[in-house]
C-alpha positions as CSV (number, residue, x, y, z in Angstrom):
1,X,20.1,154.4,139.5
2,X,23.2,152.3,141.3
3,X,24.2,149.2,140.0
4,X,24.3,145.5,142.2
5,X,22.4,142.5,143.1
6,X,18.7,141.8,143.6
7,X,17.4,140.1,147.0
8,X,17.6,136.5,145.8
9,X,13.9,134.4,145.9
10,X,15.1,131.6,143.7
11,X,15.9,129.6,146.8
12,X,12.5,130.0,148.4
13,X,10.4,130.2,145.5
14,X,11.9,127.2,143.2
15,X,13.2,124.8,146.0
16,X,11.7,125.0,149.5
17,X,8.2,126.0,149.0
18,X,7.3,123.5,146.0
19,X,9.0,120.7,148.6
20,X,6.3,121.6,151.4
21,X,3.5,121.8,148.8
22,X,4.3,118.4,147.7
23,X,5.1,117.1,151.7
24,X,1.7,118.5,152.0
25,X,0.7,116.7,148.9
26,X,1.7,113.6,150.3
27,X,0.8,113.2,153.8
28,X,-2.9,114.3,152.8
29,X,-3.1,111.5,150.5
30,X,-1.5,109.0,152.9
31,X,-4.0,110.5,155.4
32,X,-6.6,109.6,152.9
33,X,-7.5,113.5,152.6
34,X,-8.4,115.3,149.2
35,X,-5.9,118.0,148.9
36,X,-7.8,120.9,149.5
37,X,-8.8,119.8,153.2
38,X,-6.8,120.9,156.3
39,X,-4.1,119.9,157.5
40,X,-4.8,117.6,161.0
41,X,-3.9,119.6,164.1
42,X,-2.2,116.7,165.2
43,X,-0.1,116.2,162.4
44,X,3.3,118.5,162.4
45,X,6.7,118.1,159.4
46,X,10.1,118.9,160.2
47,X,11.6,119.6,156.6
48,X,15.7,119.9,156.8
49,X,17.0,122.2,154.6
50,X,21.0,122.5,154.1
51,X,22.4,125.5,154.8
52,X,25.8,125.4,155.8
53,X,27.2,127.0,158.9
54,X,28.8,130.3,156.6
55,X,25.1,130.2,154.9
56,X,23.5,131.0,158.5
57,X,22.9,134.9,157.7
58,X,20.1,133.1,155.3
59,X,18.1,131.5,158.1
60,X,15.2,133.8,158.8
61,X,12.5,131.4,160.3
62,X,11.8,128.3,161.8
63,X,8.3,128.0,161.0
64,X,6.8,127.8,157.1
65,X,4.8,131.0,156.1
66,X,2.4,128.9,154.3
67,X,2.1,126.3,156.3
68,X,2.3,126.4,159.9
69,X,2.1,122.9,160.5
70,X,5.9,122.8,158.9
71,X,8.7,123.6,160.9
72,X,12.2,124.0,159.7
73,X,15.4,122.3,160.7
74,X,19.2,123.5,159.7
75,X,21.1,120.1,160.7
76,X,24.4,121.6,158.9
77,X,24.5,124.9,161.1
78,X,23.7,122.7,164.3
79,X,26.6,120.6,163.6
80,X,28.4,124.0,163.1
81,X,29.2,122.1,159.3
82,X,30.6,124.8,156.4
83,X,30.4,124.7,153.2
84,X,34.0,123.0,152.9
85,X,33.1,120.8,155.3
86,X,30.3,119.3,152.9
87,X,32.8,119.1,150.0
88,X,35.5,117.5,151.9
89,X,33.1,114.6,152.7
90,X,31.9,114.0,149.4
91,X,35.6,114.0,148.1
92,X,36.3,111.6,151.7
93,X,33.3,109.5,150.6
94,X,34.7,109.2,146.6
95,X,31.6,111.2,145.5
96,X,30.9,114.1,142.9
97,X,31.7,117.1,144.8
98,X,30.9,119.5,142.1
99,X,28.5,122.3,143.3
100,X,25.2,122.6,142.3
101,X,24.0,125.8,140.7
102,X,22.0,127.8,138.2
103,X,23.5,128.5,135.1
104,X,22.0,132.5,135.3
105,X,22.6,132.8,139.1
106,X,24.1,136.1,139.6
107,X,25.9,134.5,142.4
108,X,28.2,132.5,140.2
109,X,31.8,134.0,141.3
110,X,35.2,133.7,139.6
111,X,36.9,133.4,143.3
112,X,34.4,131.7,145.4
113,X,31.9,129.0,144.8
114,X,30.9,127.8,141.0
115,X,32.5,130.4,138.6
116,X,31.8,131.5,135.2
117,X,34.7,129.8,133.3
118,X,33.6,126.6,134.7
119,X,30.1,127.4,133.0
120,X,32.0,128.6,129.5
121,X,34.3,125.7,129.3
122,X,31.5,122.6,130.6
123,X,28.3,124.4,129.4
124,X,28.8,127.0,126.2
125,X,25.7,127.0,125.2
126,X,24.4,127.7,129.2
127,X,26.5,130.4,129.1
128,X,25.0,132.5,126.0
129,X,21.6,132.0,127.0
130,X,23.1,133.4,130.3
131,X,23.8,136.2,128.3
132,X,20.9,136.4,126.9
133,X,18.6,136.8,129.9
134,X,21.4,139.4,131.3
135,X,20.9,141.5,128.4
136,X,17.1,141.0,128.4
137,X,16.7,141.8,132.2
138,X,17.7,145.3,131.3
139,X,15.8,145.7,128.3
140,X,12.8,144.9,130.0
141,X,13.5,147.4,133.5
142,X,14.1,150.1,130.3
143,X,10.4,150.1,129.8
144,X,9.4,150.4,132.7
145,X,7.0,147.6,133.4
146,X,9.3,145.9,136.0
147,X,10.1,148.2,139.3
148,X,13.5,147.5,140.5
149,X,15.0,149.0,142.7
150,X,18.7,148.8,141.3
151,X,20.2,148.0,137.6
152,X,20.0,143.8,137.0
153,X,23.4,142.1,136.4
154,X,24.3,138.6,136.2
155,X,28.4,139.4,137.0
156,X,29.3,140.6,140.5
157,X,31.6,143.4,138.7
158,X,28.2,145.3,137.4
159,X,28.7,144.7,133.5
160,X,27.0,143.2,131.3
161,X,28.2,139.1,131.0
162,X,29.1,138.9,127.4
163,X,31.4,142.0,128.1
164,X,33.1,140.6,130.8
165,X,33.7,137.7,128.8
166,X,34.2,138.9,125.0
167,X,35.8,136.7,123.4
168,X,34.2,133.4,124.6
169,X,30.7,135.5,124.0
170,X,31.7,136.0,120.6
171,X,33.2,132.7,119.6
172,X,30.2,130.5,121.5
173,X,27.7,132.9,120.0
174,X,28.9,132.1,116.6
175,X,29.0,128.7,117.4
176,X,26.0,128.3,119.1
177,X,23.6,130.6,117.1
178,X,21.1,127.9,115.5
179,X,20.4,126.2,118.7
180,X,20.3,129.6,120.4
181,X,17.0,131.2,118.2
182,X,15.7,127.7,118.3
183,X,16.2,127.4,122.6
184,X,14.5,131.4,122.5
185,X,11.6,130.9,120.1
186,X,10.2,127.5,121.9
187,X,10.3,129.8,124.9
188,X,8.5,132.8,123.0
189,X,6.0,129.8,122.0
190,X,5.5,128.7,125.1
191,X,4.6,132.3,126.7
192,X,2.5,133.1,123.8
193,X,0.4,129.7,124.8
194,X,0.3,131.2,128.7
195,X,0.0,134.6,128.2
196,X,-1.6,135.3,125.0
197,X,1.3,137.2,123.9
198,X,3.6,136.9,120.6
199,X,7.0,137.6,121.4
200,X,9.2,137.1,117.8
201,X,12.9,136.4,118.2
């Protein structure tokens, strides 16, 4: 089985479609709807979302698939705005122009972007639960139960993160290994409570 990066969803699933359930949310109540009613036919939202000019490969509609009523604006691309672009205004403007990012995104790059150092050095402990759910992605495609179609890695060079990153595995591991089991087993608790399921550290 070859080695490389899933599709990524987290964009989709953990930004922009919780935004339109809650602009749905919203406008229902200002309508003075309950939320499970439609949706007016007369009523239409234009949500922005900020992809950046170099980002434009990602735009694949203009219309929500879950709600048709929602239609999707890219003001960046329009102005033909890159990614640079963005962080030269903050830095013009005298604000934070650190990117935002996941601590697990398998999109964090030592040459580009937000890179893994930055993670070790600002956020240790970020870094060995990153680890953690590297290691545990491939445990769990082992048994089986989760069809992928290529083998999961958080680092772009296909290894495992705590081997491209030894030492700072090991010494943050040592370092870090109270709050660690403590950070895993209130999130074994917490699917045990939704799932029924004991998971032991």
């Amino acid at each position: 089985m070859p080695g490389g990066l899933m599709p990524p969803q987290c964009t989709g699933d953990f930004k922009i479609v919780p935004v339109q359930q809650m602009a749905r949310k919203f406008v229902l109540r200002d309508l003075g709807l309950k939320p499970t009613q439609r949706m007016p036919k007369n009523v239409g939202i234009i949500m922005d979302i900020g992809f950046s000019y170099d980002e434009i490969k990602r735009i694949n509609q203009y219309q929500a698939s879950q709600f048709k009523y929602i239609y999707l604006s890219y003001p960046l691309v329009e102005e033909n705005l890159t990614t640079n672009d963005s962080i030269q205004f903050l830095k013009d403007n005298n604000m934070p122009d650190k990117r935002s990012r996941c601590y697990l995104c398998p999109f964090n790059c030592d040459t580009t972007g937000v890179d893994w150092k930055e993670i070790i050095l600002s956020e240790p402990l970020s870094f060995i639960k990153a680890c953690f759910f590297d290691r545990e992605l491939r445990a769990v495609q082992k048994t089986g139960r989760k069809n992928m179609r290529s083998i999961p890695y958080f680092h772009y060079s296909r290894i495992p993160l705590e081997e491209a990153y030894p030492e700072d595995f090991r010494f943050f591991s040592a370092i870090y290994k109270q709050e660690l089991e403590a950070w895993k087993q209130e999130w074994f608790d917490i699917l045990h409570q939704k799932y029924g399921k004991r998971i032991s550290a």
